[in-house]
C-alpha positions in Angstrom: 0.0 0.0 0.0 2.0 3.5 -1.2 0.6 6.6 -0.8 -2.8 6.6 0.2 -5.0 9.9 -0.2 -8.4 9.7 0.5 -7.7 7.5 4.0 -10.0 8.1 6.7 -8.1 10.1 9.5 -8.9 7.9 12.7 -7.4 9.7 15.1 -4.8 9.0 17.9 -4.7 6.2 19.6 -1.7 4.8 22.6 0.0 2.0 21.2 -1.4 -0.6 24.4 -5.4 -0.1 23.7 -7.5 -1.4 21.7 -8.3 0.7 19.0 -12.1 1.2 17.5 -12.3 1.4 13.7 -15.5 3.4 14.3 -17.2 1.1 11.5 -19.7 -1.7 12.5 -20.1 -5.2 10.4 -22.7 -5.1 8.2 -22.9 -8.6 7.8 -21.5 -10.7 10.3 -18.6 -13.5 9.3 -14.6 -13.3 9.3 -13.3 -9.7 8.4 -10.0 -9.0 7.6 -8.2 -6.1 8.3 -4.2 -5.4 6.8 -2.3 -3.2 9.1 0.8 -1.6 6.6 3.8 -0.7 9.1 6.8 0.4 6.9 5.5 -1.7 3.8 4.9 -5.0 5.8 1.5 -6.1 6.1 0.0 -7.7 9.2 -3.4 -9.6 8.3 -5.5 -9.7 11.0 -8.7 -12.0 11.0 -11.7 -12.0 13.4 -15.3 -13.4 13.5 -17.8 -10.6 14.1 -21.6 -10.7 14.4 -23.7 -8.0 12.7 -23.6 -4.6 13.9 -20.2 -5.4 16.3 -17.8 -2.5 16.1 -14.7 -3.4 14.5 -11.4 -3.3 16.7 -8.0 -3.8 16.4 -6.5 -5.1 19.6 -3.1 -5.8 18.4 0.6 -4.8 20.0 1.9 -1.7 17.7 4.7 0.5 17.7 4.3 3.7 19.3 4.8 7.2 17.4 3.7 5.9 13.8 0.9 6.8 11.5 -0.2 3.5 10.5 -2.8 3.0 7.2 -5.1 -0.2 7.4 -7.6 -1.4 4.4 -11.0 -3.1 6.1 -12.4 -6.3 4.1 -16.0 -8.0 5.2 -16.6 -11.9 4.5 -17.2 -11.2 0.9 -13.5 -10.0 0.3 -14.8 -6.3 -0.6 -12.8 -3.6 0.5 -14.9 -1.5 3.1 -12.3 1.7 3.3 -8.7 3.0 3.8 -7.9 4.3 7.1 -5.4 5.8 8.8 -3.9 6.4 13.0 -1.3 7.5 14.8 0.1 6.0 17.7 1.5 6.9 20.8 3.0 5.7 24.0 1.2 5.9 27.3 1.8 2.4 28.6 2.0 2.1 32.3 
């Protein structure tokens, strides 16, 4: 994933929470969602039921602007989004 412009600015998050996507499944079933840190891509896969917030609840760096692509059970691509994190682990 290069340069993407029309990501979906997320916010900022610390780097040891859970972080809400602030979409909801519209159909429940396996999404995937690919995390790009420094052109490596993490897959992530998880079973939600319909109308479940999507979350990612994964260790990440601190201080980086990450940009994730969102895919529901039918392999469509749902969006391009985009956080920063930083540290506030205690």
């Amino acid at each position: 994933m290069k340069c993407i412009k029309n990501a979906i600015k997320l916010g900022c998050f610390s780097a040891c929470e859970p972080i809400p996507i602030g979409i909801k499944a519209d159909i429940p079933g396996e999404w995937r969602i690919e995390i790009n840190f420094m052109n490596i891509v993490k897959v992530v896969k998880k079973n939600y039921e319909a109308n479940e917030e999507l979350i990612i609840n994964e260790k990440l760096n601190e201080d980086f602007t990450y940009l994730i692509q969102v895919f529901n059970p039918n392999n469509e691509l749902q969006g391009f989004y985009s956080f920063k994190t930083y540290k506030t682990c205690y």
